[in-house]
C-alpha positions as CSV (number, residue, x, y, z in Angstrom):
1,X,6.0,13.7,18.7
2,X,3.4,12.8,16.8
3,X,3.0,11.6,13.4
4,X,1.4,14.7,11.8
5,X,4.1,16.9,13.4
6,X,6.6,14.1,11.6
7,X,5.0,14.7,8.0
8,X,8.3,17.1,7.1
9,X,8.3,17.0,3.1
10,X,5.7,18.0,0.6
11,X,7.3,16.9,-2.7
12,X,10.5,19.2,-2.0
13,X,8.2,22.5,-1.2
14,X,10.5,21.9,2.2
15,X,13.8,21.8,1.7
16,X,14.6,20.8,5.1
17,X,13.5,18.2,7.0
18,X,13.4,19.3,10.7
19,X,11.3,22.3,11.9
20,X,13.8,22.5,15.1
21,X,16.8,21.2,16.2
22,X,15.8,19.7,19.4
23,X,15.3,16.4,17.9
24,X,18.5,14.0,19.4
25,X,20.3,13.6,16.4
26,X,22.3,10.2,18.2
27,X,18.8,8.6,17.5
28,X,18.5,6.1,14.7
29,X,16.4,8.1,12.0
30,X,14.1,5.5,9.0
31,X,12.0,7.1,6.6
32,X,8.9,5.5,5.6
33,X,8.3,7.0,2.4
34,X,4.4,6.9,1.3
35,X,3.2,6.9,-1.9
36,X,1.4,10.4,-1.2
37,X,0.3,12.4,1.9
38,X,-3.3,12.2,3.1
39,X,-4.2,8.5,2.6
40,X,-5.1,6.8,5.3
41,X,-3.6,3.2,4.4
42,X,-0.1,5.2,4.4
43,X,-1.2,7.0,7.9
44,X,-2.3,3.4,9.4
45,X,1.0,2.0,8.2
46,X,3.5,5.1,9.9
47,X,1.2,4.5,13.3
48,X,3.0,1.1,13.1
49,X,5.9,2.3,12.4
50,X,5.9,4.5,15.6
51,X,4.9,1.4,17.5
52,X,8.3,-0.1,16.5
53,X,10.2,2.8,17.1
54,X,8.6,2.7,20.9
55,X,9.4,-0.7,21.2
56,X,13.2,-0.5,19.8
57,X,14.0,2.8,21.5
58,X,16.4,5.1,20.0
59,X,14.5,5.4,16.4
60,X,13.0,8.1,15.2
61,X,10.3,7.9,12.6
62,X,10.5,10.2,9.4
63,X,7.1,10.0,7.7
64,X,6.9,11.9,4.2
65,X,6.3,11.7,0.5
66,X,4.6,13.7,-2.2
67,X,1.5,15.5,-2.0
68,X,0.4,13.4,-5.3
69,X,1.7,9.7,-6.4
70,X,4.3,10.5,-9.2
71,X,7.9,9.2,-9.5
72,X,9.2,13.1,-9.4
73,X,8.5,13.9,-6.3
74,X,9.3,10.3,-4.3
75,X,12.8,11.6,-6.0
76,X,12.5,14.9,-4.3
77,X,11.8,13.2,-1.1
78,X,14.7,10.9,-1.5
79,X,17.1,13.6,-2.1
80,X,16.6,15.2,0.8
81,X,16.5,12.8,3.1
82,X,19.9,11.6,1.3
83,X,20.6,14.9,1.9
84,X,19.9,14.8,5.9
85,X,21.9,11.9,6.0
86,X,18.9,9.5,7.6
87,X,20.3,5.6,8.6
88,X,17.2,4.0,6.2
89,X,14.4,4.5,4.0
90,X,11.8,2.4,3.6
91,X,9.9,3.1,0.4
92,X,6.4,2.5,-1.3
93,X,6.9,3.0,-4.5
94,X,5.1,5.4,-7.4
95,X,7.6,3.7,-9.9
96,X,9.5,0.8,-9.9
97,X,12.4,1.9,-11.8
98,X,12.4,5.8,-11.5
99,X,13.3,6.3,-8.5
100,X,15.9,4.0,-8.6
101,X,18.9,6.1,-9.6
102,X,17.9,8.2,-6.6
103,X,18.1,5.0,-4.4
104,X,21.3,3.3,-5.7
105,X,23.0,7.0,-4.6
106,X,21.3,6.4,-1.1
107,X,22.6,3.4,-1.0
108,X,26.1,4.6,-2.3
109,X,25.8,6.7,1.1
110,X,25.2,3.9,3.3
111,X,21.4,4.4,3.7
112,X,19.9,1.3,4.1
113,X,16.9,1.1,1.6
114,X,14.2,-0.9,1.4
115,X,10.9,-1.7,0.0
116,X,7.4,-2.2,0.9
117,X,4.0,-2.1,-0.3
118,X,4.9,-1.6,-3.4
119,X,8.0,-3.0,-4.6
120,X,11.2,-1.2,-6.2
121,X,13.1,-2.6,-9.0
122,X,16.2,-5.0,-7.3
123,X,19.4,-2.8,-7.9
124,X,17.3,0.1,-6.2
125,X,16.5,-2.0,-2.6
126,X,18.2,-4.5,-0.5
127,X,15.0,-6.2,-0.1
128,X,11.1,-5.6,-0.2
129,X,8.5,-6.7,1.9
130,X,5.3,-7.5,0.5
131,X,2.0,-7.3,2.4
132,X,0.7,-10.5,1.4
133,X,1.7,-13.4,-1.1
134,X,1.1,-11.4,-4.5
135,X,-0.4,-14.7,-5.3
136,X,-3.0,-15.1,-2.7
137,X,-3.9,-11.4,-3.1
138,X,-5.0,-11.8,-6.5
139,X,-6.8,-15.3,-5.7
140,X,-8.5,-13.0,-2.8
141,X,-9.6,-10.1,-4.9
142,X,-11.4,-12.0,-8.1
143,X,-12.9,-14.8,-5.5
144,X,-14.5,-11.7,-3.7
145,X,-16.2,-10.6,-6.3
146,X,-16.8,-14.3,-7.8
147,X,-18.8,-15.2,-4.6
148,X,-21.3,-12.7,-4.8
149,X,-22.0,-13.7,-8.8
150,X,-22.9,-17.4,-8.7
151,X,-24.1,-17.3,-12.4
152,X,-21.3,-15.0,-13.6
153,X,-21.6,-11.8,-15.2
154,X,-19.3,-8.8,-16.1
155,X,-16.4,-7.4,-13.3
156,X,-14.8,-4.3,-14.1
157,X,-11.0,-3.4,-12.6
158,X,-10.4,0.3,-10.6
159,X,-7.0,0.4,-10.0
160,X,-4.3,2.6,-8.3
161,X,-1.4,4.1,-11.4
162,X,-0.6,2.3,-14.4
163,X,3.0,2.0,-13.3
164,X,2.5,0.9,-9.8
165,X,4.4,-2.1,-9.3
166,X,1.5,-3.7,-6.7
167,X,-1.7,-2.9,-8.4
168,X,-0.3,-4.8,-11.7
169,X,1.2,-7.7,-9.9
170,X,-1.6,-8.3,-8.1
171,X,-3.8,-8.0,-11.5
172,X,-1.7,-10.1,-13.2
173,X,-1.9,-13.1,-10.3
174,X,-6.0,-12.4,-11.0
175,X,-5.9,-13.2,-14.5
176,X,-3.8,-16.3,-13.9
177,X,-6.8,-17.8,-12.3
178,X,-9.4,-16.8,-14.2
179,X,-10.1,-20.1,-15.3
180,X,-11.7,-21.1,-12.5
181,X,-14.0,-18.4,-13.2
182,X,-15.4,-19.2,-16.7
183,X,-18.4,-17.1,-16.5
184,X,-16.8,-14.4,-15.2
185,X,-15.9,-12.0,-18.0
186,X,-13.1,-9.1,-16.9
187,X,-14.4,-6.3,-19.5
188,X,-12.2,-3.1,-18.5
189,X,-9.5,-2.2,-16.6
190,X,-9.5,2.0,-15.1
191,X,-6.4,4.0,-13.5
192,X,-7.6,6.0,-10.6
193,X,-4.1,7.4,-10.1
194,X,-4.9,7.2,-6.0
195,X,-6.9,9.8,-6.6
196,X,-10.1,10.1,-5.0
197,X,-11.7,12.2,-7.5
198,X,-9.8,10.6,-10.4
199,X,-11.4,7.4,-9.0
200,X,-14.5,8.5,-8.9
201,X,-14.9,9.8,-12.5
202,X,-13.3,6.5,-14.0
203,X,-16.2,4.3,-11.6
204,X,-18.8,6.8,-13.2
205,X,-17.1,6.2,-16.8
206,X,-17.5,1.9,-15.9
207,X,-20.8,2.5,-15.0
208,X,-21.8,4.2,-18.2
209,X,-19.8,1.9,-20.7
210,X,-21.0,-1.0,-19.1
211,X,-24.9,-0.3,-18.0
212,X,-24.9,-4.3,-17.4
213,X,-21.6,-4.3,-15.1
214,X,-22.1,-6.8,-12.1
215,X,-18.8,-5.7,-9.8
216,X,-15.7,-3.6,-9.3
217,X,-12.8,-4.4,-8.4
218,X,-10.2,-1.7,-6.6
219,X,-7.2,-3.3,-5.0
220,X,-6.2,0.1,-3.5
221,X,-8.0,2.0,-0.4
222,X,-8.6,5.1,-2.3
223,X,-10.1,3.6,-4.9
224,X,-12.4,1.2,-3.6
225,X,-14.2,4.2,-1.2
226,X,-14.4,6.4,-4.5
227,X,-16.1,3.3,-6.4
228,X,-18.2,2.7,-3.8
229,X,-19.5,6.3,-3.6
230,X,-20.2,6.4,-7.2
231,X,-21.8,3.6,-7.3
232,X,-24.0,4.5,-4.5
233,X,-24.6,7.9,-6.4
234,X,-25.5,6.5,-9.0
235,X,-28.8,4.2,-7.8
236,X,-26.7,1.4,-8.4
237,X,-26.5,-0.3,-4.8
238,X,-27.7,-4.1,-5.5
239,X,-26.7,-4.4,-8.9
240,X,-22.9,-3.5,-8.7
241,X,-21.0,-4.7,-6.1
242,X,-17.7,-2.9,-5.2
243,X,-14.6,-5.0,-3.9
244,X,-11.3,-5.1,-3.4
245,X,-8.9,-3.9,-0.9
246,X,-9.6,-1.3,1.8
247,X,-9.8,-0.1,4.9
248,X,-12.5,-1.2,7.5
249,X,-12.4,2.7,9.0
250,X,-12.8,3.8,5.3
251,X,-15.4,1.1,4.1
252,X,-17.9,0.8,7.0
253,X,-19.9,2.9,5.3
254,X,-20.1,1.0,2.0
255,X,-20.7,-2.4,4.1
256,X,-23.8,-0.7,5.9
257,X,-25.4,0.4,2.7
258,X,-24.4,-2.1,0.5
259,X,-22.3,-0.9,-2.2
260,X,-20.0,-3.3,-1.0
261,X,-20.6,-6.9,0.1
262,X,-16.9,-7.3,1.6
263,X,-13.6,-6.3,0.8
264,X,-10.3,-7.9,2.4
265,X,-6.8,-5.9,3.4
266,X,-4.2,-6.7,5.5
267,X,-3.6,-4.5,9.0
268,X,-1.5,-1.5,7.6
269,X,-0.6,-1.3,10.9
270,X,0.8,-4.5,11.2
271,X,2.7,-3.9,7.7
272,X,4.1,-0.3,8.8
273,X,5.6,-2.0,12.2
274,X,7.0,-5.1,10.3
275,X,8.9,-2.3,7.9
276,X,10.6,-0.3,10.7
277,X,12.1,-3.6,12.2
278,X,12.8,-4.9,8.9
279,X,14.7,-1.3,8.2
280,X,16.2,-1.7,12.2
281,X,18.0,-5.0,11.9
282,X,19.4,-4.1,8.1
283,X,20.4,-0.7,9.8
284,X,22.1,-1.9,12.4
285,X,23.7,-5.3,10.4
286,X,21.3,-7.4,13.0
287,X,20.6,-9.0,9.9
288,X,21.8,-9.5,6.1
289,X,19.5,-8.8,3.0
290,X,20.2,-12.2,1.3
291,X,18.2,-14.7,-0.3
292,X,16.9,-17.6,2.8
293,X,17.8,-14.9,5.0
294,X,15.7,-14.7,8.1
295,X,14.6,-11.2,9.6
296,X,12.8,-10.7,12.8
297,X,9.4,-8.4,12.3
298,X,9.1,-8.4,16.1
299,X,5.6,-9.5,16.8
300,X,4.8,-10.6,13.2
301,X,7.3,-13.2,13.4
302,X,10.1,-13.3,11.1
303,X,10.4,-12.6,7.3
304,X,12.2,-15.3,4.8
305,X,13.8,-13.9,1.8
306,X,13.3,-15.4,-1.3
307,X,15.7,-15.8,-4.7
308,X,15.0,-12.1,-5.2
309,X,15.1,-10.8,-1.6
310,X,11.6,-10.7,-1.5
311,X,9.4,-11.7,1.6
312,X,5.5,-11.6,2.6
313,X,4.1,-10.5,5.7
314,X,1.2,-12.4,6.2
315,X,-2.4,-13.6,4.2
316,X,-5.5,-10.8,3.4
317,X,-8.2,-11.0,5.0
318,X,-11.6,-10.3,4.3
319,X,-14.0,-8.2,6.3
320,X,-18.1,-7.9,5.8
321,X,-21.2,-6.9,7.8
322,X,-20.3,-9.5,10.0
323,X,-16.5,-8.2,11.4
324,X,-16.8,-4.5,9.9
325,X,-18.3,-2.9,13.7
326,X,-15.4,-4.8,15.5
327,X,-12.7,-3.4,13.1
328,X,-13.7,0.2,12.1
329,X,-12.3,1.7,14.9
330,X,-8.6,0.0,14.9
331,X,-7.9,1.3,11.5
């Protein structure tokens, strides 16, 4: 079946999650729960998923989530698949602590739950996995923009929803390392909402408040393709440079015409197959949510837990007019 056919909730507009009843119901069922439909990171990341299911046998892949990135209706999606009685979920989160109640009753129900992407607040998960070191993704995204400015200037910040918990870690590991950028001045930061148009709007706002603006930083898919797209609107290719995180698929485009110099990401892919055999050994009690805890991710090696049941996949990396041909096409 394929993953489009799997996409069974619309922020509760379905209140069931099967369209038939020919689906084996002895299979192991986790739900990788996106942040919205119809973003492509999230689509990359469930393709994984289905890699892992193919490789475990005996899984069945739910992807779902909200037609738009709120709290509400991740809850409405938990619910129901709390509801269908599913063995996991496997959440990116809109909120950290929202939809937490709504995962402490999954969890009440033996659901395993975990997160990914973006992280859920502890007493809502038995663990998240993290893309990347929070650290080295923030070191990444201001260094990206830093190498193109070798006398400074002014960097602006596009980023996904003020509460998502990703977006403002990863911020917040940028400013810590500011200092090694003294003549690079941070002078706004935008909420895009993961919204493409939203995204857009706030790049065209940045552009106007700040008519001497040297880059842009989006450390979200969505947002660094709608950044780039205004900037390139606007006449602006060569004097604002457009960074961040994205998709090669998504930003080939911006590489070839220059509103973007390079940009780095990690292989949603990668990250969606890591989270179903995370959610498959803590389903199963292969393995223990616990802090120095081991967990295999199949082939991405194994994930260590930390004081806080936290673990990262593996580093960013950054992709220009160089490596974009060979990687547009994978994802």
């Amino acid at each position: 079946m394929s993953i489009t056919r799997r996409i069974a909730i619309a922020t509760g507009l379905v209140a069931g999650l099967w369209s038939t009843t020919a689906l084996a119901q002895d299979n192991m069922r986790i739900a990788l729960v996106a942040k919205s439909l119809g973003n492509g990171f999230f689509e990359a990341a469930a393709r994984g998923a289905e890699e892992a299911a193919e490789e475990l046998g005996g899984v069945e892949i739910i992807y779902t989530g909200p037609t738009s990135t709120t709290a509400e209706g991740q809850i409405e999606v938990i619910n129901s698949l709390i509801a269908q009685r599913v063995d996991a979920i496997a959440i990116s989160a809109n909120d950290p602590d929202a939809v937490v109640p709504a995962l402490e009753r999954a969890m009440q129900r033996g659901i395993t739950v975990i997160s990914w992407d973006s992280g859920v607040a502890p007493e809502g998960r038995e663990m998240h996995l993290a893309p990347s070191s929070d650290e080295l993704i923030g070191q990444t995204i201001i260094k990206l923009a830093a190498d193109q400015l070798p006398e400074g200037g002014k960097v602006a910040v596009l980023s996904a929803t003020s509460t998502s918990t990703n977006q403002n870690v990863w911020i917040e590991e940028m400013k810590q390392v500011m200092g090694d950028y003294p003549d690079i001045e941070v002078v706004a930061t935008v909420y895009g909402d993961d919204l493409a148009d939203k995204s857009y709007r706030e790049t065209q706002g940045l552009l106007q408040s700040y008519p001497d603006l040297d880059a842009i930083i989006a450390p979200t898919s969505v947002g660094i393709v709608a950044a780039a797209q205004a900037v390139q609107d606007a006449g602006k290719v060569g004097e604002v440079n457009v960074t961040g995180l994205g998709l090669p698929s998504e930003m080939a485009g911006a590489i070839e015409s220059g509103a973007s110099k390079s940009f780095a990401i990690w292989n949603p892919v990668d990250l969606g197959y890591a989270t179903a055999m995370i959610a498959h050994a803590l389903a199963t009690d292969a393995a223990t949510a616990e802090p120095g805890a081991e967990i295999s991710m199949g082939r991405m090696g194994t994930a260590t837990l930390d004081d806080d049941n936290q673990a990262a996949m593996s580093e960013p990396f950054t992709y220009d007019a160089s490596n974009i041909d060979e990687f547009k096409s994978v994802f």
